[in-house]
C-alpha positions in Angstrom: 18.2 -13.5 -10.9 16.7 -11.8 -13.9 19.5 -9.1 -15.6 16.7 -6.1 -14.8 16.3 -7.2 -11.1 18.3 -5.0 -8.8 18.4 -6.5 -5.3 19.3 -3.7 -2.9 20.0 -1.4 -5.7 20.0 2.1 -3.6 22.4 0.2 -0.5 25.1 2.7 -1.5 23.2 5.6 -3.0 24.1 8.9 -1.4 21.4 11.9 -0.2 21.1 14.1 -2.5 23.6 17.2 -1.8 21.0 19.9 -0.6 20.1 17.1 2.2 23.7 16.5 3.0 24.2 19.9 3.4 21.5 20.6 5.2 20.3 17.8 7.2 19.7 17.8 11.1 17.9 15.1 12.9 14.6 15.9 14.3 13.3 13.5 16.9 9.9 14.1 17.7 6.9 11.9 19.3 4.4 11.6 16.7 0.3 11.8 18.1 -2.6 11.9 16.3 -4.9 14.8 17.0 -7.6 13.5 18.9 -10.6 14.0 16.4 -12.1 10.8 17.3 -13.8 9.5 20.3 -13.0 6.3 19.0 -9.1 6.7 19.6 -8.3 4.3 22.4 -5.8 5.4 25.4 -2.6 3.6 26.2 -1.2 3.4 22.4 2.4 3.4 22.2 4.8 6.4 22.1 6.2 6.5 18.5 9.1 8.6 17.5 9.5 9.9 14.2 13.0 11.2 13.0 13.4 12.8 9.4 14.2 16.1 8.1 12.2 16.0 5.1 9.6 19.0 5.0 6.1 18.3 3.1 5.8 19.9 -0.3 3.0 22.4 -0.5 0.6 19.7 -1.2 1.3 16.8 -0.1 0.4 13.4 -1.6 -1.8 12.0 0.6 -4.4 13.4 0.5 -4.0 15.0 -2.6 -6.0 16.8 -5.0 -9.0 15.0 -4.8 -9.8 14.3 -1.0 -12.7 12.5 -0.3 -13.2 11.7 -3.3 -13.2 8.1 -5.4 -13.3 6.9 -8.9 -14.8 3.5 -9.2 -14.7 1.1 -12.3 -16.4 -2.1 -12.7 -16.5 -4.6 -15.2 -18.2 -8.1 -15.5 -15.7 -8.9 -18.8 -12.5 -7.7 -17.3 -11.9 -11.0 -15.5 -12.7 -14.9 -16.0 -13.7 -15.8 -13.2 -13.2 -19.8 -13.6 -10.0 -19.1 -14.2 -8.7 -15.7 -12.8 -7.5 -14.4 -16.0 -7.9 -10.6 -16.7 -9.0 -9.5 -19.8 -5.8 -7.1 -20.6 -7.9 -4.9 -23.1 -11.2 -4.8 -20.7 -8.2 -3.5 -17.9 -6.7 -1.2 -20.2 -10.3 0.6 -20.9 -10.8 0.7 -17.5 -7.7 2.5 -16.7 -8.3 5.1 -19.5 -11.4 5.7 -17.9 -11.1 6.1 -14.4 -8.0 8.3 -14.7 -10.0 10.2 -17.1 -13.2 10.8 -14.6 -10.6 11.4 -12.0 -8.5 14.5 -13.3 -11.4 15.9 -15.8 -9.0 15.3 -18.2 -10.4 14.8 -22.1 -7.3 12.3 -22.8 -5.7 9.8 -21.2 -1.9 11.0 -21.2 -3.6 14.4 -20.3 -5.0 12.6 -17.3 -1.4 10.8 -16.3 0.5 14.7 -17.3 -1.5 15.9 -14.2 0.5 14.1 -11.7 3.6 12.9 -13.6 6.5 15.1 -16.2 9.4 13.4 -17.9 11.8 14.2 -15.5 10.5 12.5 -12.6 12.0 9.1 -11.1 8.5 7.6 -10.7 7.9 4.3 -8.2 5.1 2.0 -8.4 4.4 0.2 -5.0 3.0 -3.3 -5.8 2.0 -5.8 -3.5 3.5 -9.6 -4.3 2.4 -10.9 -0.4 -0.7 -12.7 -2.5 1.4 -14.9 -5.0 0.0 -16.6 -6.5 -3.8 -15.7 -6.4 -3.9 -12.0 -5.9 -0.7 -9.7 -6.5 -1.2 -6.5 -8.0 -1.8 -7.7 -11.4 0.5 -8.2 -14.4 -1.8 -5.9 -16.5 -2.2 -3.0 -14.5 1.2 -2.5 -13.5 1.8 -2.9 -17.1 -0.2 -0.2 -18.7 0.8 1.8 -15.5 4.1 1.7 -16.9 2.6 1.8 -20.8 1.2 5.5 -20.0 4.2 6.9 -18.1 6.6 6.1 -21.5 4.0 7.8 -23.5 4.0 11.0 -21.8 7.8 10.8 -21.8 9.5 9.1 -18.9 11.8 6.9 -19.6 11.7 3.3 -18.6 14.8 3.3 -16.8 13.3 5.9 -14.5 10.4 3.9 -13.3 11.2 1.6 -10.0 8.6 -1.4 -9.7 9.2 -2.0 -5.8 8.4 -3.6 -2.7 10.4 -4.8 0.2 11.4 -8.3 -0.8 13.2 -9.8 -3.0 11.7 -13.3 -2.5 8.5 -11.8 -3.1 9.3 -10.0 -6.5 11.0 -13.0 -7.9 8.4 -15.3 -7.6 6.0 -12.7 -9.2 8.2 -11.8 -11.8 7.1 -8.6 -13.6 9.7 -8.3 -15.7 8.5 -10.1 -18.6 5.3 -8.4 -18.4 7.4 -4.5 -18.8 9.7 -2.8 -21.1 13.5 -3.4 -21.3 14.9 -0.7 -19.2 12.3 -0.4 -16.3 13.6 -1.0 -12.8 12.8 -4.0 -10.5 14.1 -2.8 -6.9 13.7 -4.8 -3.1 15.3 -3.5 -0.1 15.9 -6.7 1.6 16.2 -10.8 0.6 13.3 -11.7 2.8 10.9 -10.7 5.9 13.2 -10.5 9.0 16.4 -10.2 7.1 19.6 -8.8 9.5 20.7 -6.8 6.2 19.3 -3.5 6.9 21.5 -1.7 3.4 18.6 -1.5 1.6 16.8 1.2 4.3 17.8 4.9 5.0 19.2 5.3 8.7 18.2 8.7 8.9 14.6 8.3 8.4 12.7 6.0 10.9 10.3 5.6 12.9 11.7 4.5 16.5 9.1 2.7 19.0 9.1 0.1 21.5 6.1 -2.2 21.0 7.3 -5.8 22.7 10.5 -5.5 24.1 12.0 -6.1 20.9 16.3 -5.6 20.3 15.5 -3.4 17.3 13.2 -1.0 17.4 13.2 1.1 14.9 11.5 1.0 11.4 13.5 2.6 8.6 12.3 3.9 5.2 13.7 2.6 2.0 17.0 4.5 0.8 15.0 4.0 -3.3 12.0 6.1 -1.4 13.7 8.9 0.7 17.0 8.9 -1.9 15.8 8.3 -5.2 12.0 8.4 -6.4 10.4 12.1 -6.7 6.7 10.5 -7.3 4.8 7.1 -6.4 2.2 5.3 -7.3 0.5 2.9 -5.0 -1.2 -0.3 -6.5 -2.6 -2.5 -3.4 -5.3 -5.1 -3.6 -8.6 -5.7 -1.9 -7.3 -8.4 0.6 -8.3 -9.0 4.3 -5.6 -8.5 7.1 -5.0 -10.7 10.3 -3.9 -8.0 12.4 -5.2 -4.6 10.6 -8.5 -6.0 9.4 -7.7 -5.0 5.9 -4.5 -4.1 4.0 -5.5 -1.7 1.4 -3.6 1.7 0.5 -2.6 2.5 3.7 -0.6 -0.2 5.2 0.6 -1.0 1.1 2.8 1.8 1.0 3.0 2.6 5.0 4.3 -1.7 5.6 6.1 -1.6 2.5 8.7 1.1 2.2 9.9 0.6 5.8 11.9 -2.5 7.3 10.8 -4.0 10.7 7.4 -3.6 10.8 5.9 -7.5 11.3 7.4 -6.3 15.0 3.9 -4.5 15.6 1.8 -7.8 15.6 2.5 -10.7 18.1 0.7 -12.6 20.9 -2.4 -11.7 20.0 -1.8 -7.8 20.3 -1.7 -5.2 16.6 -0.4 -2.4 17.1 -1.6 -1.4 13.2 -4.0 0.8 14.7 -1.5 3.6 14.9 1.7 2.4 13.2 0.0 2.3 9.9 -0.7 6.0 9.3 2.0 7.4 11.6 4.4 5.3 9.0 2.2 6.8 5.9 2.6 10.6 7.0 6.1 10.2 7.4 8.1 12.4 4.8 8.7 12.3 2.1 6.8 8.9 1.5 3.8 11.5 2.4 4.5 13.8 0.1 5.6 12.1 -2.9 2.9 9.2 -3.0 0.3 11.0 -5.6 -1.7 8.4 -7.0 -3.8 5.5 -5.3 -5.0 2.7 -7.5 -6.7 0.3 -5.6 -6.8 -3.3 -7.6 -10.3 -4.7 -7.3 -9.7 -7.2 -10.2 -9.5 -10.3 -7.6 -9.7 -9.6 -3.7 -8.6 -11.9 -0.4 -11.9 -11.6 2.1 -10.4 -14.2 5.0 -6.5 -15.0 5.5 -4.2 -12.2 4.2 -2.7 -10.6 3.6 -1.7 -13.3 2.0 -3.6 -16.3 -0.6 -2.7 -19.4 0.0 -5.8 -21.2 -1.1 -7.6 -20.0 -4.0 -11.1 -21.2 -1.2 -10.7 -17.6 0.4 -10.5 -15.6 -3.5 -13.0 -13.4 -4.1 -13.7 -11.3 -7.8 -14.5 -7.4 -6.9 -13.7 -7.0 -10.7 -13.2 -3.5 -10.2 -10.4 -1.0 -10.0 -10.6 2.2 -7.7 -8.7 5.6 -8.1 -8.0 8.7 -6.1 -5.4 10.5 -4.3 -7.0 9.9 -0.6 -6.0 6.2 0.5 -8.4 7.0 3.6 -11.3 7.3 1.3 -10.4 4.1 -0.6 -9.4 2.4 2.0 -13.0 3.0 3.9 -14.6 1.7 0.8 -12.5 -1.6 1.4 -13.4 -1.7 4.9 -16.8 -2.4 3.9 -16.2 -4.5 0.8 -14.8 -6.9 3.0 -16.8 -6.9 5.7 -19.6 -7.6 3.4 -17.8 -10.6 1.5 -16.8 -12.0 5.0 -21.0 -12.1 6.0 -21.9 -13.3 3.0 -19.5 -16.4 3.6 -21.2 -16.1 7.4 -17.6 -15.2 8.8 -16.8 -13.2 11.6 -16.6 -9.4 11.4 -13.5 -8.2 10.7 -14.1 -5.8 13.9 -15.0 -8.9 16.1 -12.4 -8.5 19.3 -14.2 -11.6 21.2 -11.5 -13.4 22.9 -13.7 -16.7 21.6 -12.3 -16.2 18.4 -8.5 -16.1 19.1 -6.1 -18.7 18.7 -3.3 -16.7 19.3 0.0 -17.8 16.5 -1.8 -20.6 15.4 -2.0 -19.6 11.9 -3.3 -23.0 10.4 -6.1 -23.0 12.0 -6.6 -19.5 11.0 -5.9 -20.6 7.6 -8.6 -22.9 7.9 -11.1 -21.7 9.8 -12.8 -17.9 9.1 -13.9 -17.7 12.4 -10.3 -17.5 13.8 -8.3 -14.7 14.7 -4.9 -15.2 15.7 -4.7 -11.2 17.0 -7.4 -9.0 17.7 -7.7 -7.0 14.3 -6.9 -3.3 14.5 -9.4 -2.0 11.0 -9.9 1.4 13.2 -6.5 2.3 11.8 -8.0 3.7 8.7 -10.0 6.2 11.1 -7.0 6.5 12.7 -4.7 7.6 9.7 -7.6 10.4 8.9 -6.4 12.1 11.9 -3.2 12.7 10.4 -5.1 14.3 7.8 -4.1 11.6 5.4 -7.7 11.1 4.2 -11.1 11.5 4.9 -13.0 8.8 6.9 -16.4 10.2 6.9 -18.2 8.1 4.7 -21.0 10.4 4.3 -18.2 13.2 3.2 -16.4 10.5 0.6 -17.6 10.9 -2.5 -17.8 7.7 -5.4 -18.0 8.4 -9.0 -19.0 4.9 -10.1 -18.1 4.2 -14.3 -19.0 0.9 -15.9 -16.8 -0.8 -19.1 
């Protein structure tokens, strides 16, 4: 394991004092207001328990609801080969952090959400190894433009939930001595629950299952203070997509592959009850969606390069509703063009429940009925705006 890699590096970290002081449990059932006609009845009774209060303005959604910052590039990857161009990238960074904040420099534009002090966590997504992970050169400058305005490396925590995951990726060569490389857990379905806070969950029972409840990471709800989230543009098996919502909602809790089995998601409301819970809520301030290379039949994951698609953008905000909208529709598109089923098909024709190979193979399998109504879902949290006549894109070109 690489000398920067910290596998369960929070398992012992105490709550800060003010919480330990202060803290009382609150259990309470967590429903959506019923803004949608859409919202179908009999979803499942989920419990939320955490005494973390939302800060004045909370994350999600941000300064800048509704609204999108898109930047496209023809040079910024090959695609024969799938390399990024890591100068194309880095313009296209400076630029769409630039149109998002009004800002008339770049580290102007990063000072708007970040200040030296803060223990800043960037929330890749490795499911995609080895064709599309959150890539090498946007985490990079990510990082490259948090040291400038002054935080300091060693208070910047690359994470995600496992440590299998991050070690084939291997970011660590691609960032400066000093940054942190955090999982919570070995692998998906791991007994070792050391890595995850006890006192902030999300309790549901779904199938039956011995464990029902789905804790937040200890290095979210202990340690970070601000977090960026860096998904791709990837298809989904059970959500329909898995954009900026279920990035950071799937991967700062444990026990969440729980909510898809036998044909049956429950994504459609565990995604954004899990992305409102605080303070993963309140301190995720910064949404940048990688478009560079996207996934439009078999994610989340890539495990043929056949099913690789090249978006070559990159999309920013501080509404992952918004985004993720957007993404509902840039896959639904790639997946007709390749005359694949919609992503909203629910025919039971199309289901081969569990039998993932022939999923794998096949674009017109399902092996659940997809649940992509949980990005309308999480804008009744008031994560995000849905409306896509209300969302706003401010398209740039490099």
């Amino acid at each position: 394991m690489h000398r920067r890699t910290f596998f369960r590096l929070l398992a012992a970290a105490a709550a800060p004092t003010s919480l330990v002081t202060s803290r009382r449990r609150l259990a309470t059932p967590l429903r959506a207001k019923a803004q949608s006609s859409q919202i179908p009845s009999g979803l499942p009774v989920l419990r939320v328990v955490s005494s973390y209060a939302p800060a004045p303005m909370p994350g999600m959604p941000g300064p800048y609801p509704g609204r999108v910052v898109s930047v496209k590039s023809e040079k910024c990857v090959d695609t024969a080969t799938g390399t990024a161009n890591d100068e194309v990238v880095r313009e296209m960074m400076a630029r769409g952090m630039r149109t998002l904040t009004g800002a008339r420099t770049t580290p102007d534009a990063w000072r708007r959400f970040f200040q030296p002090s803060d223990q800043v966590g960037i929330k890749v997504n490795c499911g995609g190894y080895p064709y599309c992970i959150s890539a090498y050169e946007i985490v990079a400058e990510v990082v490259r433009q948090l040291t400038g305005i002054g935080v300091r490396a060693s208070q910047i925590y690359v994470y995600e939930r496992f440590q299998n995951q991050m070690d084939e990726v291997n970011y660590a060569p691609h960032l400066p001595e000093g940054v942190q490389i955090v999982a919570a857990e070995r692998a998906n379905r791991n007994v070792d629950n050391s890595g995850y806070d006890p006192a902030v969950y999300l309790e549901a029972d779904l199938f039956g299952e011995d464990d029902t409840r789905s804790s937040m990471m200890r290095l979210v709800s202990t340690r970070l203070t601000k977090i960026i989230n860096i998904p791709n543009m990837k298809d989904h098996g059970a959500a329909g997509v898995t954009g900026c919502l279920k990035n950071i909602a799937y991967g700062s809790f444990s026990n969440v592959a729980r909510t898809h089995q036998r044909g049956k998601s429950h994504t459609y409301s565990v995604i954004g009850t899990l992305a409102s819970i605080e303070p993963l809520r309140s301190r995720t301030v910064l949404q940048i969606m990688d478009g560079l290379r996207g996934v439009w039949h078999g994610g989340p994951f890539a495990r043929t390069a056949k099913y690789v698609f090249y978006p070559r953008q990159i999309m920013f905000g501080t509404d992952p509703v918004a985004i993720d909208r957007l993404l509902l529709d840039i896959i639904e598109h790639e997946r007709r063009a390749h005359g694949a089923i919609s992503i909203w098909d629910r025919s039971p024709a199309s289901l081969k429940m569990d039998d993932s190979q022939a999923r794998d193979e096949d674009p017109n399998v399902n092996i659940l009925i997809r649940e992509p109504g949980h990005v309308e879902y999480a804008s009744t949290f008031g994560l995000g705006v849905y409306d896509r006549s209300k969302i706003t894109i401010e398209g740039v070109t490099v």
